[in-house]
N, C-alpha and C positions, 0 to 999 in steps of 0.2 A: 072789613074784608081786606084793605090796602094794609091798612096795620099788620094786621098777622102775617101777610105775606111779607112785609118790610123785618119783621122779628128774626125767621132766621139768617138774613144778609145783616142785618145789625150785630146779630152773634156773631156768625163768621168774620166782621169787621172787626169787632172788640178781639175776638180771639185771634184774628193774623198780627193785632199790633201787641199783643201778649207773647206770640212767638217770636215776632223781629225781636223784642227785648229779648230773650233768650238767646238768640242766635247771636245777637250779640255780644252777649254775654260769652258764649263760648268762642268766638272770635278773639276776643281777648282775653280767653283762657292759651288757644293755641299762638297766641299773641307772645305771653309771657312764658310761654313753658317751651315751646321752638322755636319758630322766627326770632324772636330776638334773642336767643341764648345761640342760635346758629350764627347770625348776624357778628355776634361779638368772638365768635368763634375763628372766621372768616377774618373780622377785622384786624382781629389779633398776631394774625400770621403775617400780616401786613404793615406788622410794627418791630422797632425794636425793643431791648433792656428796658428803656427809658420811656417808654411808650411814642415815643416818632413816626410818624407813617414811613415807612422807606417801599411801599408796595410792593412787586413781585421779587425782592431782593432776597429775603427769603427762599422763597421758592425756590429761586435759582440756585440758593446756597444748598439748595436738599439736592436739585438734580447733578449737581456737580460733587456729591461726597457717596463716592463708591460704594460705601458699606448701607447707606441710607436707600441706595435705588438697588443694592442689591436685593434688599429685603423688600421693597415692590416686588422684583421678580420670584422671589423665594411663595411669597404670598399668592401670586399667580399659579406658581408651577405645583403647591400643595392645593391649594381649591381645584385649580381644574382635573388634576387627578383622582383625590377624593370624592369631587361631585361624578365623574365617570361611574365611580367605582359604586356611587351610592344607588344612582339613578338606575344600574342596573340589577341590582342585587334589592331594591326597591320594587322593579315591575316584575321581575321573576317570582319575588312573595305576592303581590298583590295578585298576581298572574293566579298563582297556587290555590289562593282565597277565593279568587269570583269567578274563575275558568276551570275549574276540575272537581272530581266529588272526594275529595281527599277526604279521610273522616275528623274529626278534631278542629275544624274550622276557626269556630269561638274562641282555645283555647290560645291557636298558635296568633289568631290577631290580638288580643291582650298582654301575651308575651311579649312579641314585637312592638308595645306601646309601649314596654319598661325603661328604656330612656330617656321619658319625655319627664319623669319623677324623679331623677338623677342629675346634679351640674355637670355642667360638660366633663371638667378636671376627676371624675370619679375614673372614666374611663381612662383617661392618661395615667392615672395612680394605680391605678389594676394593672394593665399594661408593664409597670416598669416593675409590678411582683411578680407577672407572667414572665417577662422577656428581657428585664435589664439586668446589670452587672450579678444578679445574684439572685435570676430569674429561676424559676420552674425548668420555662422551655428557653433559655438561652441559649442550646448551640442549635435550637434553632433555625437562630439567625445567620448562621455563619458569618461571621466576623462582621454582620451589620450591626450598626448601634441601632439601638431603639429610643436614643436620645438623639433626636434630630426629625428630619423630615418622613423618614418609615414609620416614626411614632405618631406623630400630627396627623399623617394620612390614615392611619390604623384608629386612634381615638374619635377620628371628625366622623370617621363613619360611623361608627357605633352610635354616637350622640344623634346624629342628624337622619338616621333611618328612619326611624318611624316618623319624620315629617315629611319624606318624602313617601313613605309607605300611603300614609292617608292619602294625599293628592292622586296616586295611583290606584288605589281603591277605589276611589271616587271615578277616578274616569275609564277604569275596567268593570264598574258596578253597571253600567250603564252600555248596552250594547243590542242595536237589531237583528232580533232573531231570523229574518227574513232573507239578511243577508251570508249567513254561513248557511240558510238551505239554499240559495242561488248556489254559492258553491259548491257542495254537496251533488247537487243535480246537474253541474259542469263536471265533475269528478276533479275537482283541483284538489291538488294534494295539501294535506295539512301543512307544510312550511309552507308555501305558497299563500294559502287564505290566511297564515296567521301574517304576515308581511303584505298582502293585501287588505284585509279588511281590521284585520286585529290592531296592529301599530296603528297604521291611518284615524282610524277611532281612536286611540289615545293620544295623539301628538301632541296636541294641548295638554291634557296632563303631564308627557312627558317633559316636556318643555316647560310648564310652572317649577314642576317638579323640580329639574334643571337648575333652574334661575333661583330658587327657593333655599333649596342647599349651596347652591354657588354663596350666596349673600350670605347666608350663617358660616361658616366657614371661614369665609374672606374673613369676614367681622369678628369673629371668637378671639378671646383672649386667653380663657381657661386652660385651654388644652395646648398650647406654643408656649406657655406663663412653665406649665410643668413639666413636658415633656418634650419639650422645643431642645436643648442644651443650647448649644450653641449657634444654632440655627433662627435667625432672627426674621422675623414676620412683622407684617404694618404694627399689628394689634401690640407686639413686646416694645413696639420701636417710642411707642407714644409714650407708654409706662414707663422705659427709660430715659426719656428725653422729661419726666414731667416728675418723677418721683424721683430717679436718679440724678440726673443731672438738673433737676429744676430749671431749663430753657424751657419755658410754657410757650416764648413766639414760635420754637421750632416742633413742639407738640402741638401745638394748633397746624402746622403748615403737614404734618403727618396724619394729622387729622383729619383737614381736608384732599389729600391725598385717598385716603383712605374711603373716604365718603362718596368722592365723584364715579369709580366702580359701581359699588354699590347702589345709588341713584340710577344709573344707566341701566343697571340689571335690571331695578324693579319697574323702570318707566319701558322695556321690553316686555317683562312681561303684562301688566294692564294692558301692550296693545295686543297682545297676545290673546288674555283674555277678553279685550273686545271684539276680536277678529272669532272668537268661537261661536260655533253653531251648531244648534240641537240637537244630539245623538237622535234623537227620539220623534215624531208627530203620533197623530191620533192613530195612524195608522202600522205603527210601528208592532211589531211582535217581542215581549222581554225573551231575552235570551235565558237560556235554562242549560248549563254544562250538562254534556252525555259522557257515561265512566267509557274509561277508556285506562286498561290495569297500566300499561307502563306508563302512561304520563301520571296518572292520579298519582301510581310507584316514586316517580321521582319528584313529584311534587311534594310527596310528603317524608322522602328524605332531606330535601330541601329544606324544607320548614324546621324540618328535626335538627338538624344543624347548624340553623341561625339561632335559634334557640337555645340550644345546647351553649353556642359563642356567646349569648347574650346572658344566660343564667352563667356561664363560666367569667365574665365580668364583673360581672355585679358579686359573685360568690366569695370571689379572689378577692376585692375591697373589704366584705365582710370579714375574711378569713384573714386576710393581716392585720386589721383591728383589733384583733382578739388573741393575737400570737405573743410571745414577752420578748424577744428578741429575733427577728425575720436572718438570715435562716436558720440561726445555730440554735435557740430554744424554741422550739415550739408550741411547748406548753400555752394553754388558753389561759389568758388574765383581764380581766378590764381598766388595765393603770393607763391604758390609752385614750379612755373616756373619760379619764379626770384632768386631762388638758390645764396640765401644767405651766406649759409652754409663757413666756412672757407676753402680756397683750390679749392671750385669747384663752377664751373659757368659757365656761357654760351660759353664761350670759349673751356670747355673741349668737350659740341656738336661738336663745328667749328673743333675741331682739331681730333676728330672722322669723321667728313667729309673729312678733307686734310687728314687725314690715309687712308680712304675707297678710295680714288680719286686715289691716287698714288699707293694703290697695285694695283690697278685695272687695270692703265693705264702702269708700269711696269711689274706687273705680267704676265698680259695676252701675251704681245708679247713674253716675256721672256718665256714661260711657252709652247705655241704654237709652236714657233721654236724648240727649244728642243722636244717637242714630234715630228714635222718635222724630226729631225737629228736620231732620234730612229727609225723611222721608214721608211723616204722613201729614201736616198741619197744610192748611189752604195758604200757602204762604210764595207772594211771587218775587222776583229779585235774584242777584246776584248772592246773597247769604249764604241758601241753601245747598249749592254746589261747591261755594267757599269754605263753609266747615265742611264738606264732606269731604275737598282736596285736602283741608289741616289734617282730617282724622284720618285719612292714607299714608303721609308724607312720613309718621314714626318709623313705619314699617320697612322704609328705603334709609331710614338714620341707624347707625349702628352703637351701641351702648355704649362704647369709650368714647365715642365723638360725642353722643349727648351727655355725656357725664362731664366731659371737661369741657365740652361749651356752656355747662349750669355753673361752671368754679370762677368763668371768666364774665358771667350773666349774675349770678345773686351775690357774688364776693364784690363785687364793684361797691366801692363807699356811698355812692349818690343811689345807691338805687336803694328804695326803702323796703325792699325782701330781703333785706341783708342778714336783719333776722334772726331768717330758718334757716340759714346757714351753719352746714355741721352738725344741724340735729335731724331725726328722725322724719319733720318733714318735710324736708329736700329730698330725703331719697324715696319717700312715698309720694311725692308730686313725680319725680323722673321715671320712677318705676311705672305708675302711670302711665305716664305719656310715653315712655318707652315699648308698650302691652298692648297701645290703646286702637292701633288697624283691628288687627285680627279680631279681635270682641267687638270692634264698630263692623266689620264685617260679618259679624257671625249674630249678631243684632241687627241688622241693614235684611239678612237675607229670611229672618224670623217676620220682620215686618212686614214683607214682599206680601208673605202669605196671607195678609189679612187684608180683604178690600178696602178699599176707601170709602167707600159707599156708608161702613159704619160713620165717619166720621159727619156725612153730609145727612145721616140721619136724627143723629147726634143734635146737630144745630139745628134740624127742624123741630126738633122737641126743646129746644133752648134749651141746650145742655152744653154748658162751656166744653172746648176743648180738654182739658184737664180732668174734667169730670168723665170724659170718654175713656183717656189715657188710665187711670185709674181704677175704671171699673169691669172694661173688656179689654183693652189690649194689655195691659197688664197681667192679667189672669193668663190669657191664653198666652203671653209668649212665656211664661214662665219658666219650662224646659231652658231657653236659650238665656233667659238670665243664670238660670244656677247653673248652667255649661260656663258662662262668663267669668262670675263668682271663682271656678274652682280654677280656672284658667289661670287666672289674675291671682291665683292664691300659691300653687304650683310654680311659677312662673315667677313671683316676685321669691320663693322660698331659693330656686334653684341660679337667680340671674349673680352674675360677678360683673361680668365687663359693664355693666350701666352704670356699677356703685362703686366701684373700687377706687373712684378721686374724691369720694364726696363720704364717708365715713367720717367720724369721729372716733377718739378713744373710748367713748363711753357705749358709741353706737355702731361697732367693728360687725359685721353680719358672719355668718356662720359659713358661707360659700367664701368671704375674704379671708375668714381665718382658714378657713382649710389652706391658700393659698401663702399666707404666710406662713400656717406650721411645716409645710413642706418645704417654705425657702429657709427653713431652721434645720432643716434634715430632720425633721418628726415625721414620718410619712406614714407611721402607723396611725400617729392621731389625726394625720390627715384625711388619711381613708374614714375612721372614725367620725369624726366630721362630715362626711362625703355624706356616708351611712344613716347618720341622724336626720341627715336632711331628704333623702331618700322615702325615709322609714316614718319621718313627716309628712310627707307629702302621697305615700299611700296610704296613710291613716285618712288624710281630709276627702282622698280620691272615696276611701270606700263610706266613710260618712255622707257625703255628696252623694252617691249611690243609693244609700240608704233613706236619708231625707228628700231625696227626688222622690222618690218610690213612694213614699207617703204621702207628701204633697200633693205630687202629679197623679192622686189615686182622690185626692180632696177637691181639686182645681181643673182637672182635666180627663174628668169621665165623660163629657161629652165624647171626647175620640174615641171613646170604645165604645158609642152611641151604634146601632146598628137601624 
C-alpha cells in the first residue's frame, strides 16, 4: 500500500527533474539568441574602431550631432501622430463590428486583416503611384511631398491597423449588458453612456493598443527605407550608419537609442495589462447591439471606406506591377516579374519561402513546448518565470537592433556559431526569436484553458509527463498551434527590419529585394515583389484554413460534443 502511494510522487519526482533539464535548456536558448547578442550590442557602442572601451563617449558623440538627435525627434513626432491616427480609426471599426448591426460584418473584419499578409514597404510603394511626383492623385496634395513625413504617417497606418484593430475588438467584444440598461433607465443620453461606460470598458485595450502600434512604428524600417526621402528616422539612421558608412560602434549606439523607447513602452504596457480586470463575473449580462438606422448608417459607411482605402492599396501595387512604363505606357505586361534587376530574382521569393517554411516548422514546436514548461509541469524554482520573462523580452526588441546585435554576437571569431553566419540559419534562428512573445502568448493562453488536474492525474496512473503532453494537451490545443504555424509563417514571409544585416548573396529574401529594387528606381518590380509576397501569404493563410477545418473536424469533435 506505501508503495503505490510512493509511485506517483516518484513520477512527479522523475518528471520535475526531466523539466528543469528543459528549462534549462531553453535558458540557454534565450541565452544565445538575446541576452548575449544584446549584451555585445550594448557593448559595442562602448567601444571604438579598434575595439577600446571608451564608454559613454559615443553616446555623447550621437547627442551632440544635430542631424543624428534630429532623427530621434523625427522618429517621435511620426509614431506619435500615426499611432493617434491609428488608435482611432482602429476603435471606430472595432466600434462598427461589435456595437452595431451593420450588415456584412464577417466580410468588412477580414478585409481589415489584409495588411497583416502584406510587408510594411507595399504600402509606401502604393502610396508614391497614388500621390508622388507622378501620382494618380498628386494635386492632391498640394504642394506636399509624399516623400517625407505625410508619407511614413500615411503607410504606418495602413500596415499597423489591423494590429490595432484586433486589440480593440477584443476589448469591445466583451461588454455588460446590465450596465447600458442602467443607463437606459436613467435616460442618459447615448454620448454620455458611450463616454461613461463604453470608453471606461475599453481603456485597456485602448491603451495596448496604443502602446502596440507606438512600438511597430517607432521600430519599422520598410516604410522610412521607401518613402522617408529625405526625412531620416532611428530605423534609416542605423542602415546608414552600418551599410553606408560602416561605423557599426555608432549603429550599435543608435541602436540602443532606438531600443530604450521601445522597452519602456512595452514594460507600460504589461503593467497595464496587470492592472486589468474582468469585464465580465457570473453575473454579468453579454451585451447584444439594438439597430439603431443612423448609427448602423454610418457605421457602415465607415467600414465601406476603410475598405475601399485598403483594397485601393493593395490594388494600386498590383496595378503598377503589371503596367510597361508607369505613367506614359500603360499597357499590362509581366517583364516586371522577371526581376532583372542585379542581385535579386526569383530565387530571393524561393528563399523567403524556405525562411517562412523553417520558422514555422521550428518555431512552432519550439515555441509551444516552452510555453508547455511555463506553465503546466510540477516544476518549483526560479526557471519557470525566467523563461517565461526570455519569451516576453523579443517583443520589446525591435528587428534592426536584433539583427545587428546577431552581426556583432555570431561574426565574433571565438564564438563557435560563427558558422551559420550569412546562411539561412541565422536568419531562421533571429526570425524566431524575433516572432517568438506573441506565439508564447498565444500558446501560454491555450494552456490556461486546460486544468492541471490532467497532469496530477497523469502521474497517478504513472504516466510520464511527456506521455500527457502528447497524448491530451496536444490534441486539444491544436487550434492554437496551427494559429502559431501560420503566424510564424506569414511573419517570417513579410519581416525586412530583423534580416536586412544578416542576408547573404545567395540568401537575399524577397521583402529585402523589394527594398533594393526600389533603391535601383525599379519600383515596378518592387511592387511586384511586394505582391508575390502577399499573394504567398494568402495562399498559406487559406491553406491554414482549410487544413484546420479537417483536422480540427478529426481532433476536436469533442467541442461540438453537446
Amino acid at each position: 500500500m506505501i508503495a503505490s502511494l510512493r509511485a506517483p510522487r516518484q513520477a512527479l519526482d522523475n518528471d520535475g527533474r526531466l523539466m528543469r533539464l528543459f528549462l534549462l535548456g531553453y535558458v540557454a536558448f534565450f541565452l544565445v539568441t538575446l541576452v548575449l547578442p544584446l549584451y555585445a550590442l550594448v557593448s559595442t557602442g562602448m567601444t571604438d574602431g579598434n575595439g577600446n572601451f571608451v564608454g559613454l563617449a559615443n553616446f555623447r558623440t550621437y547627442f551632440e550631432t544635430p542631424s543624428l538627435v534630429r532623427s530621434l525627434t523625427n522618429s517621435f513626432q511620426v509614431t506619435l501622430i500615426s499611432t493617434v491616427i491609428v488608435t482611432f480609426l482602429a476603435f471606430a471599426y472595432a466600434y462598427a463590428l461589435t456595437r452595431t448591426c451593420m450588415p456584412f460584418k464577417g466580410a468588412f473584419k477580414l478585409i481589415a486583416l489584409i495588411p497583416l499578409l502584406s510587408p510594411s514597404l507595399l504600402a509606401a510603394i502604393a502610396l508614391i503611384y497614388w500621390f508622388g511626383n507622378q501620382g494618380v492623385l498628386r494635386d492632391v496634395m498640394m504642394g506636399t511631398s509624399i516623400y517625407g513625413p505625410t508619407g511614413i504617417i500615411m503607410a504606418s497606418v495602413f500596415w499597423t491597423f489591423p494590429h490595432a484593430l484586433m486589440l480593440m475588438i477584443t476589448a469591445l467584444s466583451v461588454s455588460d449588458a446590465r450596465l447600458y440598461e442602467a443607463a437606459a433607465v436613467m435616460k442618459t443620453s447615448p454620448l454620455r453612456t458611450f463616454l461613461t461606460v463604453t470608453l471606461p470598458g475599453a481603456r485597456y485595450g485602448l491603451i495596448s493598443a496604443f502602446i502596440v502600434v507606438f512600438i511597430l512604428i517607432f521600430t519599422d524600417f520598410g516604410v522610412p527605407k521607401v518613402i522617408g526621402g529625405n526625412y531620416n528616422v532611428l530605423a534609416t539612421d542605423i542602415y546608414k550608419e552600418v551599410v553606408g558608412q560602416q561605423n557599426f560602434q555608432m549603429g550599435a549606439v543608435v541602436s540602443t537609442v532606438l531600443l530604450i523607447p521601445a522597452v519602456i513602452a512595452f514594460a507600460i504596457d504589461r503593467r497595464v495589462q496587470k492592472s486589468q480586470r474582468s469585464a465580465l463575473n457570473a453575473r454579468s449580462v453579454s451585451y447584444h447591439p439594438k439597430p439603431n438606422r443612423t448609427i448602423d448608417t454610418c457605421a457602415l459607411v465607415f467600414c465601406v471606406l476603410m475598405s475601399v482605402i485598403i483594397f485601393g492599396i493593395v490594388g494600386m501595387a498590383q496595378f503598377a506591377s503589371l503596367v510597361k512604363f508607369w505613367p506614359y505606357n500603360l499597357d499590362f505586361t509581366l517583364k516586371h516579374y522577371e526581376f532583372n534587376s542585379a542581385g535579386v530574382g526569383w530565387f530571393a521569393f524561393f528563399n523567403s519561402l524556405k525562411l517562412a517554411f523553417w520558422t514555422a516548422m521550428i518555431g512552432t514546436p519550439l515555441i509551444f513546448f516552452g510555453a508547455y514548461l511555463v506553465e503546466k509541469p510540477p516544476v518549483s524554482g526560479p526557471l519557470r518565470p525566467f523563461v517565461h520573462l526570455m519569451a516576453l523580452i523579443p517583443l520589446a526588441v525591435p528587428g534592426l537592433v536584433l539583427g545587428l546585435s546577431y552581426i556583432f554576437f555570431f561574426n565574433h571569431p571565438l564564438n563557435p556559431l560563427v558558422v551559420i553566419y550569412g546562411t539561412m540559419g541565422i536568419m531562421v534562428l533571429n526570425t524566431v526569436t524575433h516572432f517568438y512573445s506573441v506565439s508564447h502568448l498565444t500558446a501560454v493562453t491555450a494552456l490556461k484553458q486546460i486544468d492541471r488536474e490532467f497532469e496530477a492525474v497523469s502521474a497517478s496512473l504513472k504516466r510520464s509527463v511527456l506521455h500527457m503532453f502528447f497524448r491530451v494537451t496536444l490534441p486539444v490545443s491544436l487550434p492554437a498551434v496551427l494559429d502559431i504555424w501560420a503566424y510564424m509563417f506569414v511573419n517570417a514571409m513579410t519581416t525586412v527590419s530583423g534580416v536586412i544585416f544578416l542576408y547573404g548573396a545567395s540568401t537575399i529574401l524577397a521583402s529585402v529585394g523589394a527594398i533594393h529594387l526600389d533603391e535601383q528606381g525599379a519600383s515596378a518590380s518592387a511592387a511586384a515583389m511586394a505582391m508575390l509576397i502577399f499573394y504567398a501569404s494568402v495562399v498559406v493563410r487559406l491553406l491554414h484554413a482549410a487544413i484546420s477545418r479537417v483536422l480540427l473536424k478529426r481532433t476536436q469533435a469533442w467541442r461540438l460534443a453537446k
